[in-house]
C-alpha positions in Angstrom: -2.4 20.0 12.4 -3.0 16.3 13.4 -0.5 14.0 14.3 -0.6 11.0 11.3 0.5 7.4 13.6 2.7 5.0 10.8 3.0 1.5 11.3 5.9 0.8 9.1 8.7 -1.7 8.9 7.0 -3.7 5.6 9.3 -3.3 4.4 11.6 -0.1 5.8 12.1 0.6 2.2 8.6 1.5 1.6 7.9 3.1 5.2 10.4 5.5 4.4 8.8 6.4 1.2 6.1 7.1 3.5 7.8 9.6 5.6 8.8 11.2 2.4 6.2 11.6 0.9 4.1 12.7 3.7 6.8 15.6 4.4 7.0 16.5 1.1 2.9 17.0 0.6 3.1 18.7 3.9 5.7 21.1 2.9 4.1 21.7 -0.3 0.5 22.7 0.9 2.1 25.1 4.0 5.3 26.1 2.6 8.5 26.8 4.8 9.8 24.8 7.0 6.4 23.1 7.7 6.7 19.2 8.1 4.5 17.2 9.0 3.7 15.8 12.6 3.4 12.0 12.6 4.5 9.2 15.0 5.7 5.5 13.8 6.2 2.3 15.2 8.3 0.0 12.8 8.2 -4.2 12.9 10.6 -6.4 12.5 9.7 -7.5 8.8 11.3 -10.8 9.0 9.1 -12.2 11.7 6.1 -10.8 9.5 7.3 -12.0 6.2 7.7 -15.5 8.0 4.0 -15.8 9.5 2.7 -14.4 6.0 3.4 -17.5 4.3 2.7 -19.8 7.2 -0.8 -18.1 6.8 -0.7 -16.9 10.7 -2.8 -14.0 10.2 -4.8 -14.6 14.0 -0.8 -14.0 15.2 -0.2 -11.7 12.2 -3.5 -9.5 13.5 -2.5 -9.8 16.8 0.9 -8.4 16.1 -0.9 -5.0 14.2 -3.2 -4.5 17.1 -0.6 -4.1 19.3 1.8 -1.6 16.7 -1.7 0.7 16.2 -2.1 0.9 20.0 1.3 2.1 20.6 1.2 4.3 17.7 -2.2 5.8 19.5 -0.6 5.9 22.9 2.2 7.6 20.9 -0.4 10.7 20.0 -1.4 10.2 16.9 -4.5 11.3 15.5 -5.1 8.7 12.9 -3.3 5.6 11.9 -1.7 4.6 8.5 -0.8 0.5 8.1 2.0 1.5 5.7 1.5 -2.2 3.9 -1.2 -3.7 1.5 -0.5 -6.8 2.4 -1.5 -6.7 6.1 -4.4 -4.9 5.7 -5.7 -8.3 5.6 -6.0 -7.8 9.3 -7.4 -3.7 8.8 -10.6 -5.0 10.7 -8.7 -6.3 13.8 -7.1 -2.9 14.2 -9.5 -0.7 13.5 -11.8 -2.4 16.2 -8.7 -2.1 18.5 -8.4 1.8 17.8 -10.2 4.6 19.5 -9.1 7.0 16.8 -9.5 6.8 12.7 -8.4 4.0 10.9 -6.8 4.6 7.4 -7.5 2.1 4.7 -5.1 1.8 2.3 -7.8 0.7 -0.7 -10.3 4.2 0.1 -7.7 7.0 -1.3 -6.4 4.4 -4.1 -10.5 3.8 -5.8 -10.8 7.7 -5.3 -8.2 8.2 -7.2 -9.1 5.6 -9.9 -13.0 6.8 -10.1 -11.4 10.7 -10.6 -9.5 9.4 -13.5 -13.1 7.4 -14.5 -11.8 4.1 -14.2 -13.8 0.8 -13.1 -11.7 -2.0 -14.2 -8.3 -2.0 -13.1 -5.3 -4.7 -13.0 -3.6 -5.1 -9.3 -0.1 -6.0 -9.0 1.1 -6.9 -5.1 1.4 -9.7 -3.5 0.1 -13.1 -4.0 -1.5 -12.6 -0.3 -3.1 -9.7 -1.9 -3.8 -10.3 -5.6 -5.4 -13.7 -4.4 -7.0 -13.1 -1.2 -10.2 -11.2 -1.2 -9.9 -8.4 1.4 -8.1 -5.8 -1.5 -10.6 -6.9 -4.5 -13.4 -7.5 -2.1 -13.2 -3.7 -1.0 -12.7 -2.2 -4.2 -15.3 -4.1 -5.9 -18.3 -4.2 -3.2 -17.6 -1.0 -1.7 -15.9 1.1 -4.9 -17.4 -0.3 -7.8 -14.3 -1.1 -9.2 -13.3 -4.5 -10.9 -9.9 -5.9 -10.2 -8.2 -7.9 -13.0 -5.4 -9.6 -11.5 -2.5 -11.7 -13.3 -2.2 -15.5 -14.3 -1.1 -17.8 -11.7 2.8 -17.8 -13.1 2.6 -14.2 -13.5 1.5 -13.8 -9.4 4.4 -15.9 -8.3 7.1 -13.9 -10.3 5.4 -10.6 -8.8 5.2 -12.0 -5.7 9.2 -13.2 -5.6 10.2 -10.2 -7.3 8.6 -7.9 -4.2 10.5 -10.4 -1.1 13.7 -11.0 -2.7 14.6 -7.8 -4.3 12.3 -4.9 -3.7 11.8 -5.2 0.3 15.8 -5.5 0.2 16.1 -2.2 -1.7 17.4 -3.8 -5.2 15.9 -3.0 -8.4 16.9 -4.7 -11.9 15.9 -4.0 -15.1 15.1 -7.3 -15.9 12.5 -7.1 -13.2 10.9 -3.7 -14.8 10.7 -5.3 -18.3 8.7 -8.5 -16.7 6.6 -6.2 -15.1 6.2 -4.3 -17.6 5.1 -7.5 -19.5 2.6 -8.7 -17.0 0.9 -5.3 -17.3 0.5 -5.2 -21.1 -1.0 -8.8 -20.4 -3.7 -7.2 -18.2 -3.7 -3.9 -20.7 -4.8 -6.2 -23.5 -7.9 -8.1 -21.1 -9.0 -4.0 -21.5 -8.1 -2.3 -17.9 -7.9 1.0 -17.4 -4.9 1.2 -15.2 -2.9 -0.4 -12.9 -2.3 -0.6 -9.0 0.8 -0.8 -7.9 -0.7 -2.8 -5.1 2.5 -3.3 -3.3 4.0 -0.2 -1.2 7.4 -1.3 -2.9 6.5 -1.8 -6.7 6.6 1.8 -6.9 10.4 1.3 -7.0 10.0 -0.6 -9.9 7.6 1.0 -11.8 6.5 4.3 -12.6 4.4 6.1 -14.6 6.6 6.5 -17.5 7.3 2.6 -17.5 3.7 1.5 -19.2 1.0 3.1 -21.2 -1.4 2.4 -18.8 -2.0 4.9 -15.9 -0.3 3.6 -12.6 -1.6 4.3 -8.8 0.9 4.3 -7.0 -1.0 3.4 -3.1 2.3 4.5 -1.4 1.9 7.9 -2.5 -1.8 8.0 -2.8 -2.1 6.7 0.6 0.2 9.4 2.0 -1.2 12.1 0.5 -4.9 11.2 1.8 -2.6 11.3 5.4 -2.1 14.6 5.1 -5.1 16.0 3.7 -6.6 13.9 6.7 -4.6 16.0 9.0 -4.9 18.8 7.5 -9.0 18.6 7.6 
């Protein structure tokens, strides 16, 4: 078995989904007693979520490059950004790393063209339904168009994900305007839906919306351990 390197912290609510998830697929597969072996290094999310919206990605990159590098000196094998967000900066760090790079975007379009979908809405961020590094990827290198939400819609995502979901506190009114913003993107003809934010998951599941969900915490975990596993 490999050793899976985390870089969590974005938030801790999300990272430890990570580590569960990652346990629990390992357990599954092997049986027993058999966890998984992994290594993280967590950031201090405040600092990030600061430089995120002064749009200091250089700083924000630098910061990454130096969590991957002590997750590699740790002994892992292959390294997991547990974040869509900062994989903004995925190029930095993988040209850091002397070991295998993770995308968060590769397991999530496997999972979408299995399910034979190629146009999906994205919920996550504004930093990542606006930017092109998620959309870019999953439509030059997947095939995969990305619908994404109005303008208004993005914002109340986006607040909904810093001020309740990275501090571990999910409403119901939140659900039912997520829920709403989906059937928006259902009815521009979408297949599914990413939950483009490692926390959204907490929101939303697949019994919330008609639409199928991919969930990139999970899906991203799972391709972990099938990574080590290989």
């Amino acid at each position: 078995m490999k050793t899976i390197g985390l870089i969590g912290g974005m938030s801790w609510e999300s990272s430890a989904e990570y580590y569960r998830v990652i346990n629990q697929d390992m357990k599954a597969r092997l049986g027993g007693h058999r966890n998984a072996r992994s290594v993280m290094v967590t950031v201090c999310f405040e600092e990030i979520k600061a430089l995120q919206h002064e749009q200091r990605w250089d700083e924000l990159a630098s910061r990454m490059k130096d969590a991957a590098l002590q997750v590699q000196a740790a002994g892992a094998d292959v390294v997991l950004l547990c974040t869509n967000t900062m994989h903004r900066v995925a190029p930095a760090v993988e040209a850091e790393l002397e070991i295998p790079f993770l995308h968060i975007v590769d397991p999530t379009a496997q999972a979408l063209r299995d399910a034979g979908i190629d146009r999906v809405g994205l919920l996550g961020t504004a930093f990542t339904m606006e930017q092109d590094f998620y959309r870019g990827r999953m439509q030059d290198r997947h095939g995969i168009e990305v619908v994404v939400p109005k303008a208004p819609e993005r914002a109340l995502v986006h607040q909904i994900i810093y001020d309740e979901l990275c501090h571990g506190i999910v409403r119901d009114a939140s659900r039912v305007e997520y829920q709403r913003i989906i059937a928006g993107m259902e009815a521009q003809g979408v297949g599914g839906v990413i939950l483009g934010c490692t926390e959204i998951a907490m929101l939303i599941g697949p019994d919330d919306v008609a639409l199928p969900v991919f969930d990139t915490t999970t899906l991203h975990a799972q391709a972990a351990v099938t990574w080590a596993l290989a």
